[in-house]
Backbone bond lengths (Angstrom), bond angles and torsions (degrees), N, CA, C in turn:
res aa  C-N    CA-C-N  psi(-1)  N-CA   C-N-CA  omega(-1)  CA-C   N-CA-C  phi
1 X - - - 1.452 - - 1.526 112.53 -
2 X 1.210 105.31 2.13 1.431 100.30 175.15 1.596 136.89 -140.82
3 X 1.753 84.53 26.91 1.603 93.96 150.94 1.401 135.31 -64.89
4 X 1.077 130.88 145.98 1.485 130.20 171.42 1.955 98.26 85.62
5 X 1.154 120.03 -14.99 1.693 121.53 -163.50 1.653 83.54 -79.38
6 X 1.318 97.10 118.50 1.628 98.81 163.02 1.498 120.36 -111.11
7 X 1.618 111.26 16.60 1.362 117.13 166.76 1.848 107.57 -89.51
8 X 1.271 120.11 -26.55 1.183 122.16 -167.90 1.951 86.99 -84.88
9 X 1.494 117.23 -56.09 1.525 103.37 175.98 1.533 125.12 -49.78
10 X 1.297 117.08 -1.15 1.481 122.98 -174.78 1.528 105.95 -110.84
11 X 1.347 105.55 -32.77 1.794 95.24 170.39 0.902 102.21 -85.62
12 X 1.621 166.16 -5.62 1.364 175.07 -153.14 1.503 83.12 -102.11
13 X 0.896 114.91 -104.60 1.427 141.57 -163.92 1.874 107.02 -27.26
14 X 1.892 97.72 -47.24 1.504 99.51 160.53 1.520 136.61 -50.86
15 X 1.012 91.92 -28.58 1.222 124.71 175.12 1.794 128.15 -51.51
16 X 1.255 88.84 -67.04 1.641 137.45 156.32 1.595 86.23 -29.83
17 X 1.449 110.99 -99.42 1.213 118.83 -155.66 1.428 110.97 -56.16
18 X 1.113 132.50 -60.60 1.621 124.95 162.43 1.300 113.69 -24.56
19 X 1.211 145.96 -43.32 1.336 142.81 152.17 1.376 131.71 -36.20
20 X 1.649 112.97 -45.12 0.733 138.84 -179.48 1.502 111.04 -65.81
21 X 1.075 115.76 -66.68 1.245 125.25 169.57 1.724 125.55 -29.14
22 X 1.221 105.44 -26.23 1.729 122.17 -154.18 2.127 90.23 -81.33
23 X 1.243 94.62 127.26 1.720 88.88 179.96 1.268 127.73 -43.26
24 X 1.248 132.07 160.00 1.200 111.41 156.93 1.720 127.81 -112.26
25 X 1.872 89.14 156.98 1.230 92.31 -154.13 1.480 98.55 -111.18
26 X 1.549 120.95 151.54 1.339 108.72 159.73 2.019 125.68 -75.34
27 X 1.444 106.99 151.99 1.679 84.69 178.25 1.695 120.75 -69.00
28 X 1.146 116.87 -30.60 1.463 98.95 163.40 1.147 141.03 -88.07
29 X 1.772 115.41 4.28 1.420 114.71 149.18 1.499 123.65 -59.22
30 X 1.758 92.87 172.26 1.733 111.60 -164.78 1.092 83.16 -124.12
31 X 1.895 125.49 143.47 1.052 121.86 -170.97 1.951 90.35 -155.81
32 X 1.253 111.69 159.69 1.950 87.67 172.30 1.980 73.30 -137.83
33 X 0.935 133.33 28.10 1.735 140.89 127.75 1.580 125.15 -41.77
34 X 1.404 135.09 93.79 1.325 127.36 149.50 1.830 94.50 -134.91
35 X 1.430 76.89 164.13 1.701 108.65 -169.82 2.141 91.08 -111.83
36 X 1.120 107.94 131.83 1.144 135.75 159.76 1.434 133.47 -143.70
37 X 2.294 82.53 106.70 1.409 113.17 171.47 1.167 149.81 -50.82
38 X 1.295 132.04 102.95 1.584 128.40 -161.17 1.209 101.80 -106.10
39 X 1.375 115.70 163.63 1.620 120.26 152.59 1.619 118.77 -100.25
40 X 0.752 105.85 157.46 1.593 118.11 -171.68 1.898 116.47 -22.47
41 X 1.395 100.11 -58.78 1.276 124.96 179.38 2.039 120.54 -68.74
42 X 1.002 100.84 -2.44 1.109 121.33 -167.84 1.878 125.44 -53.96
43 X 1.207 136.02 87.59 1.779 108.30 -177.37 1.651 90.83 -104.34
44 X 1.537 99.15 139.66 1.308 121.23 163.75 1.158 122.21 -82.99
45 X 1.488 147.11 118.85 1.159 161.64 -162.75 1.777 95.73 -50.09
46 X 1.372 133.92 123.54 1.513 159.49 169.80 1.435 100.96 -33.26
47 X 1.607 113.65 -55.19 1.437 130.59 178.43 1.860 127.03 -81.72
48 X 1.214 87.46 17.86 2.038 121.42 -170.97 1.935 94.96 -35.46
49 X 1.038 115.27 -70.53 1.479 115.09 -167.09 1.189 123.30 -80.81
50 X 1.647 116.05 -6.31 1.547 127.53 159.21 1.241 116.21 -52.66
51 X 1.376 105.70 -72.18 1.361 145.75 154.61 1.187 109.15 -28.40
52 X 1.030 132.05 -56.77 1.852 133.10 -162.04 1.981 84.63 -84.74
53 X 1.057 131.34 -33.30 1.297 124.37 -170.85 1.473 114.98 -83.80
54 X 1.196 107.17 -2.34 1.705 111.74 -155.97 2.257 75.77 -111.21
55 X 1.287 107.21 -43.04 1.425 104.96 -160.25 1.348 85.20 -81.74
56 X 1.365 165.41 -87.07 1.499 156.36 176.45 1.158 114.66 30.01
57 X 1.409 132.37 -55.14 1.461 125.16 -155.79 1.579 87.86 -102.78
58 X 1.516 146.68 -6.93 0.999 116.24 149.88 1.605 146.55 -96.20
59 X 1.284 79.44 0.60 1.661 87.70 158.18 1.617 139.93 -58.49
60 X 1.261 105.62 136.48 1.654 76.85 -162.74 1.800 130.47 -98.88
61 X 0.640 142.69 -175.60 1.122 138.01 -140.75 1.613 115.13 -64.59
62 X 1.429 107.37 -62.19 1.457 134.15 -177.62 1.861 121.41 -93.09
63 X 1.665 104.89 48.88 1.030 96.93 -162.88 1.543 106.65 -110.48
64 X 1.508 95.63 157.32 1.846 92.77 -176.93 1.695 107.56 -114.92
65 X 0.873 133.01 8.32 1.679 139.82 157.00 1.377 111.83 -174.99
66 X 1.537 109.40 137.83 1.440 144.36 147.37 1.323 125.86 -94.09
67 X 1.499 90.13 97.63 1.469 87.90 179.66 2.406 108.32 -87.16
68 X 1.174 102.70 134.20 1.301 106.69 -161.20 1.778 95.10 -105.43
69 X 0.941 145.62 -7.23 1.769 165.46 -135.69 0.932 106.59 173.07
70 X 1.484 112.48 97.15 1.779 134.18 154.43 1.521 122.95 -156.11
71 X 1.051 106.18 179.71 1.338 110.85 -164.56 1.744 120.49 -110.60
72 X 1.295 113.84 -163.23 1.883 100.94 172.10 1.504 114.98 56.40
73 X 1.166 111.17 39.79 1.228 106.88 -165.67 1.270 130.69 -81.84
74 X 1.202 102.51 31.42 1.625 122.08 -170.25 1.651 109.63 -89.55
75 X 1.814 112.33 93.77 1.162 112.60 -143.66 1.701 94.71 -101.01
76 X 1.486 93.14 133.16 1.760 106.57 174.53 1.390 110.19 -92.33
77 X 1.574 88.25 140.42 1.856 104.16 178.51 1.505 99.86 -53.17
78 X 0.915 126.95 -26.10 1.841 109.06 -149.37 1.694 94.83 -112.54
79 X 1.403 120.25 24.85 1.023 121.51 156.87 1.711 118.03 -134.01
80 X 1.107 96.89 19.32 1.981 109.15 177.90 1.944 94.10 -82.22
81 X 1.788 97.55 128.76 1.488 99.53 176.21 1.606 87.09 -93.84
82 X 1.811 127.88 -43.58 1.182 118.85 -157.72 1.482 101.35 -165.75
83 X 1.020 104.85 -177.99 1.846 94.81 -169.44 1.314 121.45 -56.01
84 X 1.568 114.78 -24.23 1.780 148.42 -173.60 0.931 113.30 -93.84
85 X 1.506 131.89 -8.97 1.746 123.19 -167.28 1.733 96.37 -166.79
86 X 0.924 91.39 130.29 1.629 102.68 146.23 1.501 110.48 -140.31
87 X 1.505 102.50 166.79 1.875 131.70 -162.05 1.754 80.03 -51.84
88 X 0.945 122.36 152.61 1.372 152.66 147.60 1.323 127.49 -72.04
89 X 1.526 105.10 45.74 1.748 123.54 -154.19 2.154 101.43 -83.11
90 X 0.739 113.57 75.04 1.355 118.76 -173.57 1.908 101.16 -57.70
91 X 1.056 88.53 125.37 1.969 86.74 -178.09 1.707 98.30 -167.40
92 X 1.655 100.69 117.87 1.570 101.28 159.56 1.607 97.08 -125.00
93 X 1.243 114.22 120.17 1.484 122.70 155.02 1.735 115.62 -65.03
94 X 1.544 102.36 143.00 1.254 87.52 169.81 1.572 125.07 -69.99
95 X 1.705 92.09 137.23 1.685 101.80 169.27 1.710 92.21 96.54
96 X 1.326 116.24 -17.72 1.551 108.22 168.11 1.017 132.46 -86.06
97 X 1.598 136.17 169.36 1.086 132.84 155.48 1.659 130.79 -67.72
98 X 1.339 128.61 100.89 1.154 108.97 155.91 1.408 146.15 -17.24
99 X 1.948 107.46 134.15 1.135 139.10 -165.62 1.073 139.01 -103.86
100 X 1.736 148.96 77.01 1.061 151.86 -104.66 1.659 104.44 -5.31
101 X 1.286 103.19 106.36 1.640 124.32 -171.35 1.514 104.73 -137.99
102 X 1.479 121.30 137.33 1.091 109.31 173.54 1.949 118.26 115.01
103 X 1.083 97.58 87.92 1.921 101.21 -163.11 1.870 88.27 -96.60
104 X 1.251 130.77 64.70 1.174 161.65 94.06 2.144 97.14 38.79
105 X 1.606 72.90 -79.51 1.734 83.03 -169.94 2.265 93.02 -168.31
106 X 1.454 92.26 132.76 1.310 85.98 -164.35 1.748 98.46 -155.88
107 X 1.402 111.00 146.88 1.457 113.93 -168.66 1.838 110.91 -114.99
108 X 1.512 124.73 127.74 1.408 89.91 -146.48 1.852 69.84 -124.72
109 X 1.266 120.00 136.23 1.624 143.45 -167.08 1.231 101.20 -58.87
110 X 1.213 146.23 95.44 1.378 168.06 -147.95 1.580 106.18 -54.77
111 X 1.550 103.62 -29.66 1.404 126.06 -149.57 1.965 100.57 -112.23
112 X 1.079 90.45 3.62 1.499 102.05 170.37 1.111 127.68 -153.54
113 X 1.562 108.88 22.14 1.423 132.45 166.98 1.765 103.29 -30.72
114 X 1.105 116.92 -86.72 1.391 131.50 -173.82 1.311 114.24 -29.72
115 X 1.553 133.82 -46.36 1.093 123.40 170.94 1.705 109.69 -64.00
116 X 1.484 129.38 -38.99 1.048 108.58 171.22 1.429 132.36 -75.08
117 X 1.236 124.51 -30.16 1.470 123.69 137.65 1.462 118.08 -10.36
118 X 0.557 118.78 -79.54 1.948 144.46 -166.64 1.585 101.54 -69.21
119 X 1.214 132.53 -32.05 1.534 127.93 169.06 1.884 103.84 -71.47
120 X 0.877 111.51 -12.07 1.360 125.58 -152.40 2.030 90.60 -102.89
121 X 1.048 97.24 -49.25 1.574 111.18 -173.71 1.793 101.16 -69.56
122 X 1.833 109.33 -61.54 0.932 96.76 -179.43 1.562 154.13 -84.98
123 X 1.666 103.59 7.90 1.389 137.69 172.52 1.393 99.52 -59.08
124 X 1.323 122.64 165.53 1.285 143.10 124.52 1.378 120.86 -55.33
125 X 1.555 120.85 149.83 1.425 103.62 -176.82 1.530 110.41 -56.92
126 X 1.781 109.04 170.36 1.667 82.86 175.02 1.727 73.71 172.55
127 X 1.285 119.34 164.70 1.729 140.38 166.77 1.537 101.04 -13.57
128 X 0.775 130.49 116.54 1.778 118.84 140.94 0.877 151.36 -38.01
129 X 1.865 101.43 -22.10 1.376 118.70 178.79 1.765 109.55 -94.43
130 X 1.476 83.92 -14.34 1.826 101.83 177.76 1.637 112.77 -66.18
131 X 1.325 99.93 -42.61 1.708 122.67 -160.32 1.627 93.58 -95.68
132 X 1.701 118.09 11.29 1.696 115.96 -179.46 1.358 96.60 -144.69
133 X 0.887 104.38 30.40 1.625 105.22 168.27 1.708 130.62 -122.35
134 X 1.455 149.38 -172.49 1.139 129.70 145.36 1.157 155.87 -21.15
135 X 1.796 93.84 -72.91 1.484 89.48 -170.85 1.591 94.21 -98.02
136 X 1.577 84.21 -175.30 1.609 97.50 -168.75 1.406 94.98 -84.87
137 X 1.847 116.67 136.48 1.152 138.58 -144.20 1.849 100.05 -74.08
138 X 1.249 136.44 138.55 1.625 133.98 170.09 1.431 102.81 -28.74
139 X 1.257 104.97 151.96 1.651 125.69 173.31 1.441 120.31 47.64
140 X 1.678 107.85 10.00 1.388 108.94 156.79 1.633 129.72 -97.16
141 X 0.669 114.48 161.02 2.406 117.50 -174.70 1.998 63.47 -90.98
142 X 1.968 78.90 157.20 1.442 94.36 -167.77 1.372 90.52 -112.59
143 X 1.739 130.62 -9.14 1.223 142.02 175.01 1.899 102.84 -64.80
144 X 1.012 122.56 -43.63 1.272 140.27 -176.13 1.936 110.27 -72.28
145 X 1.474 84.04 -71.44 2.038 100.79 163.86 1.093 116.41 -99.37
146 X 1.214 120.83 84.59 1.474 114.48 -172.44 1.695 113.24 -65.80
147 X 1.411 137.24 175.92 1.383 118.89 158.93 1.688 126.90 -65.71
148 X 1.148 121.69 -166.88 1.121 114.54 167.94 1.268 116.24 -162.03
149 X 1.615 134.93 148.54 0.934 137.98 -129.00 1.978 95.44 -96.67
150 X 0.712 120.69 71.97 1.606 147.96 -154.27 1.790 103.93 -96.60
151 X 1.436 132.40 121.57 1.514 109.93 -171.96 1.640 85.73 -130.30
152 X 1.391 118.60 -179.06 1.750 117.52 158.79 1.974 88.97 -132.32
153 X 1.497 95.85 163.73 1.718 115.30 -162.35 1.301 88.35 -93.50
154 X 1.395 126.79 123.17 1.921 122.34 137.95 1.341 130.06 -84.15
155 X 1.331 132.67 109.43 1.543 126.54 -6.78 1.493 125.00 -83.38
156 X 1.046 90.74 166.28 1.637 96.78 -155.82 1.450 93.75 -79.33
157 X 1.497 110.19 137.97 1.579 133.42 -170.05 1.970 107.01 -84.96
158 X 0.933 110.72 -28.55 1.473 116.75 177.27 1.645 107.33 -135.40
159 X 1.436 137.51 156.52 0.914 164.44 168.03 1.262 141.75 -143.71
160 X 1.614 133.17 155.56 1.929 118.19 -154.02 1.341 76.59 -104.16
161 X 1.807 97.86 136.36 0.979 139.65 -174.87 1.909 103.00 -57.43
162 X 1.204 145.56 147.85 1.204 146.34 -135.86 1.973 98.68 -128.61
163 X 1.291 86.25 -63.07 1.434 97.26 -168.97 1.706 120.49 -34.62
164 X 1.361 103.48 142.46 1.406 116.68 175.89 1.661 125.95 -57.37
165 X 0.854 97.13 -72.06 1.708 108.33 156.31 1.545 115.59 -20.97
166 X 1.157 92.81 -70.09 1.747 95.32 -161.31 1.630 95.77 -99.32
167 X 1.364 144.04 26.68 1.520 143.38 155.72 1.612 91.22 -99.57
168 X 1.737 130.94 -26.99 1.116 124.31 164.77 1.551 138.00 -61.96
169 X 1.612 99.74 -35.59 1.501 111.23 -171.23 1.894 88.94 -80.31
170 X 1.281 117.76 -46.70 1.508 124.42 -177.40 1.146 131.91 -51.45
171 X 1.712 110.34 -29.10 1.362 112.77 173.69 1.196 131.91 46.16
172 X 1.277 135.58 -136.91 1.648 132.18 153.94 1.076 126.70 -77.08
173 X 1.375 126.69 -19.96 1.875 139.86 156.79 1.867 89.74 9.32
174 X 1.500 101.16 115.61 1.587 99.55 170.38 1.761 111.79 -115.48
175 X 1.749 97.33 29.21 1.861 105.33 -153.72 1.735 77.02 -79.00
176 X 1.712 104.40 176.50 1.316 115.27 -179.93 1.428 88.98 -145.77
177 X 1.415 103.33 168.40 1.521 131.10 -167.70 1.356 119.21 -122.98
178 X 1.053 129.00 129.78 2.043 115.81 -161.06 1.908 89.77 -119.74
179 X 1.483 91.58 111.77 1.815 76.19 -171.73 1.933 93.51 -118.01
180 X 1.400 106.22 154.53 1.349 114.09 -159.02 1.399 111.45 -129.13
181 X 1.963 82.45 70.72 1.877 102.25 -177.06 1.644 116.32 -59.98
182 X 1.632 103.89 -53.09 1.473 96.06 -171.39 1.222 121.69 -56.91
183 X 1.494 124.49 -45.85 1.580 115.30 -170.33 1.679 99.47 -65.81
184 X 1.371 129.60 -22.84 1.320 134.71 -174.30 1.511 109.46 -63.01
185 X 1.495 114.22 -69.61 1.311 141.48 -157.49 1.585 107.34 -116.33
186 X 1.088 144.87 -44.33 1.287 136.35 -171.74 1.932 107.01 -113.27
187 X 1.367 93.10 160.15 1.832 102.68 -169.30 1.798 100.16 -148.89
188 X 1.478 105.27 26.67 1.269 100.59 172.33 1.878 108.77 -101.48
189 X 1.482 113.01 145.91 1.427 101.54 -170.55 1.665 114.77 -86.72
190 X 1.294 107.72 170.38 1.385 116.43 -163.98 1.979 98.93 -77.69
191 X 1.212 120.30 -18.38 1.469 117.81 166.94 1.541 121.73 -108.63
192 X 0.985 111.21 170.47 1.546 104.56 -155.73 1.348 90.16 -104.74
């Protein structure tokens, strides 16, 4: 469904570059640096660094994105890691509802930037939330796209903004926003 869509190749691609942007880190550096990606429409929960501090220790060790803002939230047992996270298993069957879908607002491990880069490069165009999630995205070899260690936050730390007004002025706008909570608001480090 999403050949020829050059709105889905433009949030992809937005995507892309927000990534890009994020420093780089070595993997055995210590850093208390992450970048968390929003989309335009985005409000972050008032209580953001409570919350982000309380969800920290269940994250797990070796991870390459948290997505903290998404959608489908219709959460399956057989993808719960812990009371705070489950796999980031992106799945709409046809005629179903979508399954943690939706890169909302999402934090991608500084220190494993490159592999997500490179899933991004070596996909076909395709969802964003597809190309930020677990498994390896439909109609790709998983030898090529491998999965990636991809989680979503319970409860979710950011959410798309609701209001009438401003879903009006926003329209389809697929721009994103790179906002730079931790060095702002949090001082806990990226290793445990």
């Amino acid at each position: 469904k999403v050949a020829g869509d050059w709105t889905v190749a433009s949030c992809a691609y937005n995507h892309y570059l927000a990534i890009q942007k994020i420093a780089e880190v070595a993997q055995d550096e210590e850093t208390n640096n992450v970048v968390m990606i929003v989309e335009d429409d985005v409000e972050i929960k008032p209580d953001f660094p409570r919350m982000w501090e309380e969800l920290w220790q269940y994250v797990p060790e070796d991870w390459d994105v948290l997505r903290v803002g998404w959608f489908g939230d219709h959460q399956n047992c057989s993808q719960v890691v812990n009371t705070h996270v489950d796999v980031a298993a992106w799945q709409q069957l046809p005629g179903g509802e979508c399954m943690y879908c939706g890169a909302q607002a999402y934090i991608v491990n500084p220190a494993r930037k490159q592999i997500v880069q490179r899933r991004f490069e070596d996909a076909k165009i395709t969802h964003a939330d597809a190309l930020l999630s677990a498994p390896t995205p439909l109609a790709e070899d998983p030898a090529v796209v491998p999965p990636l260690r991809a989680f979503v936050a319970w409860p979710m730390l950011a959410s798309t903004h609701t209001d009438e007004e401003v879903s009006r002025l926003i329209g389809q706008t697929e721009s994103l926003a790179i906002q730079l909570w931790w060095q702002q608001h949090l001082q806990a480090p990226l290793r445990r």
